[in-house]
C-alpha positions in Angstrom: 118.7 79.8 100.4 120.8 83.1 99.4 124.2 82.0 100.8 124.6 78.0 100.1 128.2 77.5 99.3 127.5 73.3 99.0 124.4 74.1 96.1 126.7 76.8 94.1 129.4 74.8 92.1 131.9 77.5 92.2 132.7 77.8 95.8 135.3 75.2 95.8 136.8 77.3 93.1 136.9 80.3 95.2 138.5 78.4 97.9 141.2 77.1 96.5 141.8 81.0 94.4 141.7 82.2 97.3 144.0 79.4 98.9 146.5 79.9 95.7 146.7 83.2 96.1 147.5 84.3 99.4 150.8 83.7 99.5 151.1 85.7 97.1 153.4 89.1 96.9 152.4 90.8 93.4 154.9 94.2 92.1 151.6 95.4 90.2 148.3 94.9 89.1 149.4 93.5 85.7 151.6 90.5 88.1 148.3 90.0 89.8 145.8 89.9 87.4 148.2 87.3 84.9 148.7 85.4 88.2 144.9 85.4 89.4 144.1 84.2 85.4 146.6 81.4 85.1 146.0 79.9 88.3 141.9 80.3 88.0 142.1 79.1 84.5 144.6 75.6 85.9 142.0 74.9 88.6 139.0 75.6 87.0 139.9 72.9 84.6 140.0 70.1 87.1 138.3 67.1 86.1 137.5 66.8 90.5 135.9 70.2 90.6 132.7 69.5 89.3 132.6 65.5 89.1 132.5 66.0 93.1 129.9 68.2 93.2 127.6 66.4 90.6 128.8 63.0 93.0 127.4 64.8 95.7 123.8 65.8 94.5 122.8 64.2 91.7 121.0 61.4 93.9 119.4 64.7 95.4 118.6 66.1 91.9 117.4 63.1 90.6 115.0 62.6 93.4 113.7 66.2 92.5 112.5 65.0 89.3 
């Protein structure tokens, strides 16, 4: 399917980004691009990110095979 946010890995990633910054007032572009870096580099490096997507389908993938 063209839009299936629960197959594409980095959807929860934009979720929380998106989640992170919100709150967000920036003075510039410069404040907003070192924020939006920092805080996508922190969560992208969760350990939970991907281990609960691969939790979720790897039964599925490995049914595929």
């Amino acid at each position: 399917p063209p839009y299936s946010p629960t197959l594409n890995a980095i959807e929860p990633l934009w979720k929380d980004l998106k989640r992170e910054i919100s709150p967000e007032i920036f003075a510039d572009k410069e404040h907003f691009r070192e924020f939006l870096t920092e805080t996508f580099l922190r969560l992208s490096h969760r350990v939970s990110f991907a281990s609960d997507w691969i939790e979720t389908f790897l039964p599925d993938i490995q049914v595929l095979q």
